[in-house]
C-alpha positions as CSV (number, residue, x, y, z in Angstrom):
1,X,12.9,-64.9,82.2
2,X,15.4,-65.4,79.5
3,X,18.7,-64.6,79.6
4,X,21.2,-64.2,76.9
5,X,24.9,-64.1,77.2
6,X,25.7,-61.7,74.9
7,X,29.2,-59.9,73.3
8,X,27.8,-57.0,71.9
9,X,31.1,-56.5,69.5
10,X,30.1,-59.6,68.2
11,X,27.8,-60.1,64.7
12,X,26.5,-63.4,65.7
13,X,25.7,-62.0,69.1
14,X,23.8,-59.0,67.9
15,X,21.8,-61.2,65.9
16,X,20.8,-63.3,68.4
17,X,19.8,-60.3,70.8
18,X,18.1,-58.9,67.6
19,X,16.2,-61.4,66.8
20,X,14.6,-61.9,71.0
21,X,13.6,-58.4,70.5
22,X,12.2,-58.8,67.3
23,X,10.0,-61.4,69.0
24,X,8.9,-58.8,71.7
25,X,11.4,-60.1,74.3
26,X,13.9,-58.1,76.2
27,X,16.1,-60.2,77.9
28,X,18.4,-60.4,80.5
29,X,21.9,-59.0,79.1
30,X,25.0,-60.5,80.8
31,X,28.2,-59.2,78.9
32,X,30.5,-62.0,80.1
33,X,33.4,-60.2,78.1
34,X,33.0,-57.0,80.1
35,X,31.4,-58.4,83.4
36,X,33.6,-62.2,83.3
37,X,32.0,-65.3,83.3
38,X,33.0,-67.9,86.6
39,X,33.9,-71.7,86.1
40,X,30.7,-72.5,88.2
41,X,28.4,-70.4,85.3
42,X,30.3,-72.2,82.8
43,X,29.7,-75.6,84.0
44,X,25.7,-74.3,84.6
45,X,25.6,-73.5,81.1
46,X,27.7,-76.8,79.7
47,X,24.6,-78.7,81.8
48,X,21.5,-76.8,80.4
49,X,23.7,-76.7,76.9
50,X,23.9,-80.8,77.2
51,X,27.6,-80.2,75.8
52,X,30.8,-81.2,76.8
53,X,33.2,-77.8,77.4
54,X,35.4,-78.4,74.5
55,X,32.1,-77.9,72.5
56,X,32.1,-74.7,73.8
57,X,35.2,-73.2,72.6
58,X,35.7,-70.9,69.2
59,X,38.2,-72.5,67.4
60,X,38.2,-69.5,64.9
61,X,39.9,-67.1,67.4
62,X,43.3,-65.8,67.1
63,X,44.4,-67.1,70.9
64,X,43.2,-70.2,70.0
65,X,45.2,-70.8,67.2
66,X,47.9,-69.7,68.5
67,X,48.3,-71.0,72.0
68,X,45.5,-73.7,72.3
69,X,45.3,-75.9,69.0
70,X,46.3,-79.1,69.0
71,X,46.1,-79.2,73.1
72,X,44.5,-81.9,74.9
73,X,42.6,-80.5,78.2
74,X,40.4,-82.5,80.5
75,X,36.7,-80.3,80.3
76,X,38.0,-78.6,83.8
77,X,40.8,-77.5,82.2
78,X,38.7,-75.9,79.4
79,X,36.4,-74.2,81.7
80,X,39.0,-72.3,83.5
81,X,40.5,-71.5,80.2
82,X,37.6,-69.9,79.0
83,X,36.7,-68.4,82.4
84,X,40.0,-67.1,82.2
85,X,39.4,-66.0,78.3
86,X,35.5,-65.9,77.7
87,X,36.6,-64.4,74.2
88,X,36.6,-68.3,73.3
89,X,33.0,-68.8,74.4
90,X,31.1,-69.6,71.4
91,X,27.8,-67.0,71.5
92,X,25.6,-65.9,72.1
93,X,24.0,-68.5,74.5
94,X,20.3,-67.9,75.3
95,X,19.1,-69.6,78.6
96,X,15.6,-70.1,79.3
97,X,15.1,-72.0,83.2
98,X,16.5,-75.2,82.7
99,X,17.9,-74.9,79.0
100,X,19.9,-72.9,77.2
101,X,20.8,-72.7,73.2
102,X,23.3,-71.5,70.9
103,X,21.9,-68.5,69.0
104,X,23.5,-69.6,65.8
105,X,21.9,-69.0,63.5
106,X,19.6,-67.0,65.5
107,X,16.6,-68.9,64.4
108,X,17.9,-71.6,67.1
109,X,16.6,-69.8,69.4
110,X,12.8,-70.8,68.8
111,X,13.2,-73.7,70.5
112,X,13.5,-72.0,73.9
113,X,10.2,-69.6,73.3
């Protein structure tokens, strides 16, 4: 089963899901935006992502900018700010048992199939 957490108002994220059903996959669909995301997925996903939480965060977004940059957080911190915000997870993240990618560019996501 593969799993893609997925903002659908996103480009990046529409690719991604585009391009599993362009290989004959439907996936699982979890909008975290809509649905939330918990610190204890987060940290699941850091783990099968092998990256630390600051890795995680979109550094393009407004909120970051403004209320974030610059900030030093321990990775705890982060998590519960983007459980709190999962507009600053970085997407879409594909998750395939154990492992999970960035699908950007989309064509990361081959290494999961």
């Amino acid at each position: 089963m593969i799993t893609i957490y997925h903002n659908p108002r996103c480009k990046k994220s529409r690719a991604g899901l585009q391009y599993l059903q362009e290989k004959g996959i439907e996936p699982k669909i979890v909008n975290y935006i809509k649905e939330g995301i918990s610190a204890e997925t987060l940290k699941d996903l850091l783990m099968k992502l092998n990256k630390q939480p600051v890795e995680m965060i979109r550094t393009q977004e407004a909120d970051y900018k403004s209320k974030l940059k610059g900030k030093n957080f321990t990775g705890d911190e982060w998590i519960k700010i983007m459980a709190d915000n999962p507009k600053l997870i970085k997407r879409p993240i594909v998750v395939r048992e154990n492992k999970a990618v960035w699908g950007d560019p989309p064509e990361e996501i081959q290494a999961l199939l």
